[in-house]
C-alpha positions as CSV (number, residue, x, y, z in Angstrom):
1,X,89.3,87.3,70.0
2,X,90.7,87.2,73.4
3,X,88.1,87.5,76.4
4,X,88.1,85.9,80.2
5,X,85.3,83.9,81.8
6,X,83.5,85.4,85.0
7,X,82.0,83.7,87.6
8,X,80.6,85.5,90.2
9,X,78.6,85.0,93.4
10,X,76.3,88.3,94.1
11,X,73.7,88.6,97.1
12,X,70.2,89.2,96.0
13,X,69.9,93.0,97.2
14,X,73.3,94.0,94.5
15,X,72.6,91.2,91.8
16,X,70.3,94.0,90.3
17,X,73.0,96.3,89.8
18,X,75.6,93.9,88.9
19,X,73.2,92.4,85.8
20,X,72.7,95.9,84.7
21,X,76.5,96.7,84.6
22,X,76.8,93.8,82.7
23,X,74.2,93.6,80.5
24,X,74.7,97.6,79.5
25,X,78.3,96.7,78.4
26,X,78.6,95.3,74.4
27,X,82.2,93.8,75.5
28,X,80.2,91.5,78.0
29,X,79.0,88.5,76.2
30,X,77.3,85.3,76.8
31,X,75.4,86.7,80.7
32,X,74.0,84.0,82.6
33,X,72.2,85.1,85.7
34,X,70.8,82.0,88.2
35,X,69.0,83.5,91.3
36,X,69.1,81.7,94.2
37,X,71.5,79.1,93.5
38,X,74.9,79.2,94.8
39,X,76.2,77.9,98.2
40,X,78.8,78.9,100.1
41,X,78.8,81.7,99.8
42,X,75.1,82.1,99.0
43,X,73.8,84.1,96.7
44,X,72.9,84.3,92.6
45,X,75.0,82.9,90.5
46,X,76.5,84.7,87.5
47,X,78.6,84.2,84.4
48,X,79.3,85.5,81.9
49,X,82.6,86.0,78.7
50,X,84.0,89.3,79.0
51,X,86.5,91.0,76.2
52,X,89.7,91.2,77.9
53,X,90.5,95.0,76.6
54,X,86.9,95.9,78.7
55,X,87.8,93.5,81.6
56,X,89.4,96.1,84.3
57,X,86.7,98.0,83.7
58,X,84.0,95.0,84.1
59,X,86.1,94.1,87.4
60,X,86.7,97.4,88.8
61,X,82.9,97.8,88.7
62,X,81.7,94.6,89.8
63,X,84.5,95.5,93.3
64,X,83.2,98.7,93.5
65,X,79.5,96.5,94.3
66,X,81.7,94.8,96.6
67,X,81.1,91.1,95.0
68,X,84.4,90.8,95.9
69,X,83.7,90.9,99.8
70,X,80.1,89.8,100.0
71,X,79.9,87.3,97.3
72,X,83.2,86.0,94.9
73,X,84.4,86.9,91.6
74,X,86.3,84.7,89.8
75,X,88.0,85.2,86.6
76,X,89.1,82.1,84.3
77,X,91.1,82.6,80.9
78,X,89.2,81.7,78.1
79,X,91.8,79.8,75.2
80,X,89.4,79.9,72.5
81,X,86.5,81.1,71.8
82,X,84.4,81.3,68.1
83,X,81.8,84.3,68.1
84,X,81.3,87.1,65.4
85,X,79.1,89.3,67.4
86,X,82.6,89.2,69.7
87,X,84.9,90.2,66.9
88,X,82.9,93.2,65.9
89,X,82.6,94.3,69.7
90,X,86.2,94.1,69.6
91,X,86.7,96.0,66.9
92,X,84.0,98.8,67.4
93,X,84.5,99.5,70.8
94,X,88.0,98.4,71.9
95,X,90.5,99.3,69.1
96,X,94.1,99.1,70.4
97,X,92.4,98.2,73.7
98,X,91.7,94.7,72.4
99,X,95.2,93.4,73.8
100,X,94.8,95.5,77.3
101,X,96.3,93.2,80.1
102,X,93.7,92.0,82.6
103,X,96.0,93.8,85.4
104,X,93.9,91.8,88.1
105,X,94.9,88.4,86.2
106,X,98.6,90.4,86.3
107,X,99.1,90.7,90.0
108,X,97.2,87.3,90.6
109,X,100.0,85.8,88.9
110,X,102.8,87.7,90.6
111,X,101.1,87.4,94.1
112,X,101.4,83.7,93.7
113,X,105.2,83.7,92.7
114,X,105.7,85.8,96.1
115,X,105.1,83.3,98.7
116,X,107.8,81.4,100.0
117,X,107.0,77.8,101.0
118,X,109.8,75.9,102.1
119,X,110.5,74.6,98.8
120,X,111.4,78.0,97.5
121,X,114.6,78.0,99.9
122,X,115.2,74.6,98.8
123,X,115.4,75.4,95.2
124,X,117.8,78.6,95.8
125,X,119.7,76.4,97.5
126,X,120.1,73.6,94.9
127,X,120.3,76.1,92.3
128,X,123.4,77.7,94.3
129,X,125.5,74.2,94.7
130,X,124.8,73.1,90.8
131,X,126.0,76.9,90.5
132,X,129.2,76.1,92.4
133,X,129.6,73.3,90.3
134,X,129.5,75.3,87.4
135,X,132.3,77.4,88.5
136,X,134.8,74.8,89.6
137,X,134.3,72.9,86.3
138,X,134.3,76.0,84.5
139,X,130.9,74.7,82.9
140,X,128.7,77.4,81.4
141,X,125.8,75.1,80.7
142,X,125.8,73.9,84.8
143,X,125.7,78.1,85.1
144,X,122.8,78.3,82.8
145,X,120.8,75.7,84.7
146,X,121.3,77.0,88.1
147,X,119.5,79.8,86.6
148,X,116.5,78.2,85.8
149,X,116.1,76.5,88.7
150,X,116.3,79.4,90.8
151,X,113.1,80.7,92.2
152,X,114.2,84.1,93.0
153,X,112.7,86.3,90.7
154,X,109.3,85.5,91.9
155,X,110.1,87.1,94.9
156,X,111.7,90.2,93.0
157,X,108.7,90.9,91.2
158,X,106.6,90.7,94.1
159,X,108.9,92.7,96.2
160,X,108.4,95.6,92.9
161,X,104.5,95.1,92.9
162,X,104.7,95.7,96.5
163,X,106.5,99.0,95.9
164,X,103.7,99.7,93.0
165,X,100.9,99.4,95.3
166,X,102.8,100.8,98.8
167,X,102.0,97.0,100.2
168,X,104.7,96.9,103.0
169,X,104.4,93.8,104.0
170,X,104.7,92.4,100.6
171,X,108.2,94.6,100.0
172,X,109.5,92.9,103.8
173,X,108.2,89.5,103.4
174,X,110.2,89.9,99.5
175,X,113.1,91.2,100.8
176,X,113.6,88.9,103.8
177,X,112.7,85.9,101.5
178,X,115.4,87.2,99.4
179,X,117.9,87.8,102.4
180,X,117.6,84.4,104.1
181,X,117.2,82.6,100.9
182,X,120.2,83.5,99.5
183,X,122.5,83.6,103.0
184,X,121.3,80.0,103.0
185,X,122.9,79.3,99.2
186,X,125.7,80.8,99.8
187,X,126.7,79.0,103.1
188,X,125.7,75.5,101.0
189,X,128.0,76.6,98.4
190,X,130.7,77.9,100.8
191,X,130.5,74.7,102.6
192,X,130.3,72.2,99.7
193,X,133.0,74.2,98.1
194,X,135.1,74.0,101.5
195,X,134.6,69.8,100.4
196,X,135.4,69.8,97.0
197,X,138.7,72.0,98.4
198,X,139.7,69.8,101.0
199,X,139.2,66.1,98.5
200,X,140.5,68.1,95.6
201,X,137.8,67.8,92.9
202,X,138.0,70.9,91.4
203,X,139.3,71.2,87.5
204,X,142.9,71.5,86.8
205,X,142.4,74.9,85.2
206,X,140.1,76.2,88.1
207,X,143.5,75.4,90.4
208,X,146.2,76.6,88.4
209,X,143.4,80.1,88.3
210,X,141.7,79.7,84.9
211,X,138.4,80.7,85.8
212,X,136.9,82.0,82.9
213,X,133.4,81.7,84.6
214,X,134.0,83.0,87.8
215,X,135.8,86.0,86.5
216,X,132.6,87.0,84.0
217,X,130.3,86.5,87.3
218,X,132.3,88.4,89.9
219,X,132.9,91.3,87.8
220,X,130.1,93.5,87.9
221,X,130.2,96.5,84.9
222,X,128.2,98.8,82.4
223,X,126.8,95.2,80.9
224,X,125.5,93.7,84.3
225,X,123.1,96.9,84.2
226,X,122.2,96.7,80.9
227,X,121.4,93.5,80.8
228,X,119.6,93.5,84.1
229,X,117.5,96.5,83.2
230,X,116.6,94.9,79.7
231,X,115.7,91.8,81.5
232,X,113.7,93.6,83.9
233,X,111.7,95.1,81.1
234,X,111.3,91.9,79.7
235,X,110.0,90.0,82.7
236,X,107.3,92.0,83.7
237,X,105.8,92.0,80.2
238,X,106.1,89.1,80.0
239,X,104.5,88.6,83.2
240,X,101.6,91.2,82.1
241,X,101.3,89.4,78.8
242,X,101.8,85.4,80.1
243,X,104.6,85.3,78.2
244,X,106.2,81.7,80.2
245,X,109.0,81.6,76.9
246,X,110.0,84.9,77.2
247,X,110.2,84.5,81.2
248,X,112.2,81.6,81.2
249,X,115.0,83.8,79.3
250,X,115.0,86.2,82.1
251,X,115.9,83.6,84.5
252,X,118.9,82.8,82.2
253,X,119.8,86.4,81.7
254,X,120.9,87.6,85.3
255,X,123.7,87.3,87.6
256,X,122.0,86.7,90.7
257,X,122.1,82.4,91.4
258,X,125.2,82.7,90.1
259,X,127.0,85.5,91.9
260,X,125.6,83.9,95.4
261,X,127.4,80.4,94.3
262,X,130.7,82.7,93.3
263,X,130.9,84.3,96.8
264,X,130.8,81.0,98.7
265,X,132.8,79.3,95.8
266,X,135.6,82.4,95.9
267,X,135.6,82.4,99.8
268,X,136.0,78.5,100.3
269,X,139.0,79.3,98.0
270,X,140.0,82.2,99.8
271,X,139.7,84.4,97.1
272,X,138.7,87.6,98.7
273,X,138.1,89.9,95.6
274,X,136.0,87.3,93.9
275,X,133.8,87.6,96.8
276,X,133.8,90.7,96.9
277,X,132.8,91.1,93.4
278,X,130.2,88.6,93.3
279,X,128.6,90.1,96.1
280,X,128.3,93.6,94.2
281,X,127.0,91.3,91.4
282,X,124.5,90.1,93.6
283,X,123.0,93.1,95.4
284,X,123.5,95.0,91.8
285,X,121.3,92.7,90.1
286,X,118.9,92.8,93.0
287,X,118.0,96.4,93.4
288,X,118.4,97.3,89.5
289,X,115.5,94.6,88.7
290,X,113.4,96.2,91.4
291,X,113.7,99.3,90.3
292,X,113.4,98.2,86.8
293,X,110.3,96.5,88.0
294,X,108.4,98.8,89.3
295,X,109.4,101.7,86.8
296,X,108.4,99.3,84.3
297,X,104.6,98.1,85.9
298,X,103.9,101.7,86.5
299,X,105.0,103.0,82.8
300,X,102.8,99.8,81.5
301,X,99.4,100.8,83.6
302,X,100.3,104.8,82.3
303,X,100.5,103.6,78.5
304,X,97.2,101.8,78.6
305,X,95.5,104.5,80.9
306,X,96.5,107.2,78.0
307,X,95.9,104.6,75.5
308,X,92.5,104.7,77.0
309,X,91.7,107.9,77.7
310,X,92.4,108.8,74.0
311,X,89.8,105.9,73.0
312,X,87.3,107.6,75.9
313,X,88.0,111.0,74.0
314,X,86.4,109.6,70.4
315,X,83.6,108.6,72.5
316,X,83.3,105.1,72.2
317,X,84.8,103.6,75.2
318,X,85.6,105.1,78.8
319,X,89.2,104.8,79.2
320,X,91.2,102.0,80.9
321,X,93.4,101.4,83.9
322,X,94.9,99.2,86.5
């Protein structure tokens, strides 16, 4: 049975109302209340294992007592747990809700993949030149690699939460992490490519123009959208559901490391419709797994609102949301 661990902080005057949200809820299992104890912040301590189709509505309530402000909440996963009295919670009250996402746990996780330390230019930048490499060698495994190093569809997702939740400042911090990260991969490609040029290291066939990987990047067609909407899909459920496998073939699945390589590859070359192409690639993978994002978050939190509400309307459980 899959639940979450909470720990919260609550001043003395709300703990009250808190313990009796708690208690009055059959998903919430395993409440420990210790007044008086916790420091920094200070206030009474509480715990407690909470079944992760009744979570949002655990957490929403416990915000709307505004633990989150005047004490802390915080929520832990919980990878196994052995309890019949949970089980039969589960399955009385819950139903289909039993596999809910937590959608707090959710945006935790994509919050943290949207903030751009130095390291995360370094990466798109390492990820571009093995890229490069890839193309000049005509190596599809060097392609495939540059893919999984790249960071860049942290800030995607975040940039697509922050269209969700109308969060400006997430969608401009996204989008200028995205801008000056890439800018900076494709001049390091551009100008590593200029050297591999000038000392000609390139492959025979990439001189004599057999470039059977550059031509499937700069190309963009029906099948870049497809894939990148289908791998849009699939990374934000995967995402919702902690998926890492399923993630990690996302990040092998678009044209976007690879298409910012091909443009500073195809220019050091002075192949102008490559570039040209590559760049389209590029921004066409961009904005469709945006948009795919956020279509596909706000479909998600609609199916398990209705999903729900339905439950709410057999009167065993009020219904769910993010």
């Amino acid at each position: 049975m899959d639940m979450i661990h909470v720990r919260a902080v609550s001043p003395p005057d709300v703990t009250g109302e808190a313990v009796a949200l708690l208690a009055g809820d059959p998903c919430v299992l395993n409440l420990i209340v210790q007044p008086g104890v916790a420091r920094n912040p200070d206030g009474d301590a509480i715990a407690c294992d909470v079944l992760t189709g009744a979570a949002n509505d655990v957490l929403r309530g416990l915000r709307a007592l505004r633990l989150d402000h005047r004490g802390s909440i915080v929520i832990e996963p919980v990878d196994m747990a052995f309890s019949g009295r949970a089980a039969d919670a589960g399955a009385r009250d819950l139903g289909p809700l039993t596999r809910a996402p937590v959608w707090e746990q959710v945006e935790a996780r994509i919050r943290s993949q949207g903030t751009y330390a130095p390291s995360f230019f370094l990466y798109l930048v390492i990820a571009g030149l093995i890229g490069s490499v890839g193309i000049v060698t005509n190596s599809q495994i060097l392609i495939v690699a540059a893919m999984v190093v790249g960071p860049e569809y942290g800030a995607i997702v975040s940039v697509a939460l922050g269209i969700d939740r109308r969060d400006r400042t997430r969608i401009r911090q996204g989008l200028r992490a995205l801008f000056v990260g890439f800018v900076l991969a494709i001049v390091a490609t551009l100008l590593f490519s200029l050297l591999i040029r000038a000392f000609d290291l390139e492959s025979r066939a990439f001189g004599l123009g057999l470039r059977p990987v550059s031509n499937l990047i700069n190309t963009p067609n029906f099948f870049s959208v497809a894939v990148a909407t289908l791998a849009g899909i699939v990374g934000i459920v995967s995402l919702t559901e902690a998926r890492t496998s399923a993630l990690l073939g996302v990040f092998i699945s678009v044209t976007t490391i690879p298409a910012a390589a091909d443009v500073g590859v195809s220019v050091a070359f002075a192949a102008w419709r490559e570039a040209w192409g590559s760049l389209v690639q590029l921004l066409l993978n961009i904005v469709v797994l945006v948009a795919v994002g956020t279509a596909t978050l706000r479909l998600q939190r609609e199916i398990w609102r209705r999903v729900g509400r339905r439950r709410g309307q057999t009167g065993r459980r009020p219904g769910h949301g993010g």
